[in-house]
Structure formats: C-alpha cells, structure tokens
N, C-alpha and C positions, 0 to 999 in steps of 0.2 A: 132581801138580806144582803147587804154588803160583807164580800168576805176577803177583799183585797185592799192589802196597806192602803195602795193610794187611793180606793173608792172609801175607805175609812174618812182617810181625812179631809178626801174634798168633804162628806156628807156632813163631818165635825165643822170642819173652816164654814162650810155656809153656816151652817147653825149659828155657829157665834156671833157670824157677823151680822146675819138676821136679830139675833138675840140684845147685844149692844149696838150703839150706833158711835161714833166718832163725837168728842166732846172738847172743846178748845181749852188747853189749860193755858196759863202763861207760869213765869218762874218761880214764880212768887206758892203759887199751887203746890208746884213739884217740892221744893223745899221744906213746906209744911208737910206734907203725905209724908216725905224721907223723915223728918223729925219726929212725925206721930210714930212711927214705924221704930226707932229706935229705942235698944235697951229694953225690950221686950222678950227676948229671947236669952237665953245663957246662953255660955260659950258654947257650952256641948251641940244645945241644939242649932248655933248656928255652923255649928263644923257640918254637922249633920244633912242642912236643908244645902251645903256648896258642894255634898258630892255628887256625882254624877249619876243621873236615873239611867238604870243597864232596861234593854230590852225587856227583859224577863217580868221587872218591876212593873215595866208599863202596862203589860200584859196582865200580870194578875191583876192592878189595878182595874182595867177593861172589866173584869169579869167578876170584881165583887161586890158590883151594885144590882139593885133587881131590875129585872128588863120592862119591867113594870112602868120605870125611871124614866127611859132613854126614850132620846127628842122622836118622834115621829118621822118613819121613813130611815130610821138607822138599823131596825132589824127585820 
C-alpha cells in the first residue's frame, strides 16, 4: 500500500503513462479538439471547472471510488 504523497504519484504517473502512449498531433488536430470542445458547457459551469481544486477535494475524490477500481499495485 502506498501511503505517501509522493509514492502516490510516482505509482499514478507510471500508470498513466503505461496506460497512454505519446501520439503526434499537428495544428490542424489541436484546433478541431478546441472547436469540438466549445460551447458545450454554460457559463456557470465553466466558471466552475477554472476554480481551483483545494486539497481536501482531491482527497475525497481519492476515496470515492471502490478499490475494487484501482490500477494494480496502488493499494
């Protein structure tokens, strides 16, 4: 069981980057994703998703999924 911030996130970071691999866009890519993405959200909820995430939040995040879940080797 990892119970230290930074053994958390080394165990996160490799996962991820086990999980995804690196994919070459060009500009033309980026620009579509940004326009698919637009105008989807209200204001509200975009005021919402630019505040900033407090500790706390990340925290109960952490712990409202079932450990059932979680990647192998993180508990």
């Amino acid at each position: 069981m990892q119970t230290s911030a930074r053994d958390i996130v080394r165990v996160f970071s490799a996962y991820m980057r086990s999980k995804y691999r690196p994919m070459q866009v060009d500009k033309e890519c980026v620009r579509t994703m940004i326009q698919a993405g637009r105008g989807r959200f209200s204001d509200g909820s975009r005021e919402t998703l630019e505040l900033p995430t407090t500790a706390e939040e990340v925290k109960a995040a952490m712990f409202v999924g079932d450990r059932k879940n979680l990647p192998a080797g993180t508990v």
